[in-house]
N, C-alpha and C positions, 0 to 999 in steps of 0.2 A: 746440638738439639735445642740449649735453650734458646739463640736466635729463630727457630722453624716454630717452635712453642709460642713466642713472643708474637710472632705474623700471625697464627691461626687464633691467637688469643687477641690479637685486636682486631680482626676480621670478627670473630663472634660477638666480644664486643659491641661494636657498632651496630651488628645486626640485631641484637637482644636490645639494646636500649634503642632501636629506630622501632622495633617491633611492638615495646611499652608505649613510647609518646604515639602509634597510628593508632594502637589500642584505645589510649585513654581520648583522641579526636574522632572516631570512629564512635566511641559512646556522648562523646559532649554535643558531639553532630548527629548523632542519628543514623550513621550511617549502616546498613543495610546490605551483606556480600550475599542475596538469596539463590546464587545459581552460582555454576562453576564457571562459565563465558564470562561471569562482574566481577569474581573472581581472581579468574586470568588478566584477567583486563586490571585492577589493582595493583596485582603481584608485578606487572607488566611496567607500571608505570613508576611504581616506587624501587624495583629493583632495580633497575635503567637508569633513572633519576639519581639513586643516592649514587652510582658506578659514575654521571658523566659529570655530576658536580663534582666528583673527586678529581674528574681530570682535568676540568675546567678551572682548579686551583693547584694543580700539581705543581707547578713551577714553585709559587711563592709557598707551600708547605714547605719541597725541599728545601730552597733558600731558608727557611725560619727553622728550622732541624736541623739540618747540618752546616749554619752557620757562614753556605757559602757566598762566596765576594766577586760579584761579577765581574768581571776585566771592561773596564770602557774606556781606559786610555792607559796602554802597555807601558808600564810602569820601570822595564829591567827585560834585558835579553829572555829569560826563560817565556814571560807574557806575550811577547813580540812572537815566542817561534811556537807557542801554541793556538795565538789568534793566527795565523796564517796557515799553523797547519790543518787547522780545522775547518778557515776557509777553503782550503783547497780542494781538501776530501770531499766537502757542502758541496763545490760547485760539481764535482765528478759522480759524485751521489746524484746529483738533481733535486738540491733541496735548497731552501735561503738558509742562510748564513746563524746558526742557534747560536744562543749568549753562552760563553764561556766562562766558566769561574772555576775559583779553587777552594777547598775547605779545609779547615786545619784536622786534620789526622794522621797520627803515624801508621796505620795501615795502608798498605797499599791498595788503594781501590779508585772507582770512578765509575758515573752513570750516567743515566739521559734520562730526562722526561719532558715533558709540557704536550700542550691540548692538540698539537696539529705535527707533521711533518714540516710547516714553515714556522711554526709559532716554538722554538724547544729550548733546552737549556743541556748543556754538555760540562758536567765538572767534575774536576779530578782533585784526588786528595793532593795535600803535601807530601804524605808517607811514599805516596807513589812516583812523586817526581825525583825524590830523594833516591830512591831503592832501584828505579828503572834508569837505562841508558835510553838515547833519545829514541832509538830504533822501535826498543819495547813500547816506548812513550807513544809512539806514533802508533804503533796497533791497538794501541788499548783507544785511542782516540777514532781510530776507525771501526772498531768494536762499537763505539757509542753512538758513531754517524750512522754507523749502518743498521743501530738500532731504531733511530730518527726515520730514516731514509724505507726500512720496511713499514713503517705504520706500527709501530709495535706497541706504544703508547695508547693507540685508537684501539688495535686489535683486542687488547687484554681488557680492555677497560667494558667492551662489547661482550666479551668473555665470560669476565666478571657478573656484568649484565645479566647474561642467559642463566647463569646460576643462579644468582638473587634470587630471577623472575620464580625458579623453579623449588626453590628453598622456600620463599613466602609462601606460594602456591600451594605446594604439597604440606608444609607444616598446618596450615589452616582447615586443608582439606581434611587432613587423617586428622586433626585435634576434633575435628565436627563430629566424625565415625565413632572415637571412641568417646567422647562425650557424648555422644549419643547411648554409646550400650551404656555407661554408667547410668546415664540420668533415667535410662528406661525410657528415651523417646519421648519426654518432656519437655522439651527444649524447640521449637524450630528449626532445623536443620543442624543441631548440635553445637550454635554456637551462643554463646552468651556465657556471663559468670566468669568467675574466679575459675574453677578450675579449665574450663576452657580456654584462658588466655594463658593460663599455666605449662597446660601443654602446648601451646602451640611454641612460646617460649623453648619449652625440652624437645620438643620434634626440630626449630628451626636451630639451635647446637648440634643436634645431631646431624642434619643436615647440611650445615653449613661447615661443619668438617670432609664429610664426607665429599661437598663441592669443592674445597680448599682442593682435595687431593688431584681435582679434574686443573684445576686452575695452574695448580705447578707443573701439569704433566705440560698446558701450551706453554708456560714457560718455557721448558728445559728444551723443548724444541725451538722456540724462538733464539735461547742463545746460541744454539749450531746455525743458524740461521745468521746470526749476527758475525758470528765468528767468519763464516763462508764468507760474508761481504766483506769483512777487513781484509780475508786473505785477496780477495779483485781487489780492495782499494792499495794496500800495501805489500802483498806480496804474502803468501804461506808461512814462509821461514821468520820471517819477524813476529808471527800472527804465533806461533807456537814459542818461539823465546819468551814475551811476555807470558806467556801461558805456565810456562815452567818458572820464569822468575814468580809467579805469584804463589804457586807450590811451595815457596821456600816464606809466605809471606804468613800474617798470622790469620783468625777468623775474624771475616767480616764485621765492623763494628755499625753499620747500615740498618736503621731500625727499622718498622711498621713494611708498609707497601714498598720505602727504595730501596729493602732487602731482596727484592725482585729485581732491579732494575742496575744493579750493581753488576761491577762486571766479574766480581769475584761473589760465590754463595757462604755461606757460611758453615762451622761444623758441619761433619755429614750426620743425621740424625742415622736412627735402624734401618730406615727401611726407604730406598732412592724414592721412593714414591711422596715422601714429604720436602725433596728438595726441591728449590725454586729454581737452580741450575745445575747444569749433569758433573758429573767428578770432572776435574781438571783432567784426567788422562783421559780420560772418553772423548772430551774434546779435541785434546792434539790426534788423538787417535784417527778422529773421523779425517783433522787435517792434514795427518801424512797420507790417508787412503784416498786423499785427492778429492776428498764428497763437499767441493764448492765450485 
């Protein structure tokens, strides 16, 4: 739970303090939201914005978070047989070739991200090279090509997007309403003032939880998703051994947004609807009933 806490708490976050600085530029400028089309069109633009700068720097976040060390001349047999295996899977995927690295953790884990299908970055911990045999090794690796390889980077980040757009939107909107019945209709269309920026503040938390919840739901299908495509690239049977070795593995230690993008999720919190990925038996599950 506290990893799922930790993601929705710097998703709000970010959106409460982006919300202040459009606020306090919004006043310094002048700016003017007098209809719900200029509105839309705001919400549109900043919620999209702050979603595609995020992914337009996703690579070199990871690398500065979790420390990892890209491979650009195989140093020792293990480097050698993960740059090739990943080449291989790229080219059967149908994607260029993503930068490989590893990062120091004894969990077993491993993720993808970066801004395109040809532009990505694929790294696995230490913990997992340690704990897996090569066989697992190779499906966790195609778990992350074929996270590459579906757009899944692009997809969530659009995802993300339509939320924002709709979390801004509507916070400002209903903040206008009820500062409206306060002020008695003093106000121009309800906005201005302290407590108007107030709530809009406490509408976009509430809001921006309750998006979080839409956000994990494409996750959790995106990793059946990804899982399907390891079992085409490597075969079912391996696709489900890693799956069970990571059962035995401890919770995710994967902070902010690549607790999404990890191939293991973290604690299960109460209620599956906060997780970023579906329980590890749901998944083999789906892959012995053959759903790839």
């Amino acid at each position: 739970m506290k990893r799922i806490a930790l993601l929705l708490a710097t998703n709000l976050a970010i959106l409460v303090v982006f919300s202040i600085v459009l606020n306090i530029l919004m006043t310094v400028f002048g700016v003017q939201l007098d209809n719900t089309q200029t509105l839309l069109l705001f919400a549109a633009m900043f919620g999209f914005g702050g979603a595609f700068i995020s992914l337009s720097i996703s690579k070199w976040m990871a690398k500065r978070s979790t420390g990892a060390q890209v491979i650009t001349q195989p140093r020792n047999d293990t480097e050698r047989w993960l740059m090739s295996t990943v080449e291989g899977q790229a080219r059967r995927a149908g994607i260029k070739m993503p930068e490989v690295a590893i990062y120091n953790s004894p969990e077993p884990n491993a993720f993808a991200t970066g801004p395109s299908r040809n532009n990505s970055l694929v790294a696995v911990s230490t913990g997992l090279l340690q704990s897996m045999n090569k066989d697992e090794v190779e499906a966790v690796l195609a778990h992350e090509v074929s996270h590459v390889a579906n757009g899944d980077m692009v997809t969530m980040t659009l995802i993300q997007g339509v939320v924002n757009t709709f979390v801004i939107f509507l916070a400002r909107l209903l903040a206008g309403v009820v500062n409206n019945a306060l002020s008695g209709n003093r106000q121009r269309g309800g906005r201005g003032g302290f407590a108007y920026y107030g709530l809009v503040i406490l509408f976009e938390i509430l809001f921006g939880f309750l998006a979080s919840i839409v956000v994990m739901y494409f996750s959790r299908q995106r990793e059946y998703r990804a899982d399907a495509g390891a079992a085409r690239l490597v075969g079912a049977p391996k696709m489900i051994a890693a799956l069970n070795r990571l059962k035995q593995g401890r919770e995710s230690q994967l902070d902010g947004s690549l607790a999404a993008f990890g191939i293991k999720g973290g604690k299960k919190p109460a209620s599956e609807l906060l997780l970023t990925h579906p329980p590890l038996d749901k998944r083999i599950a789906a892959l012995q009933q053959g759903r790839f």
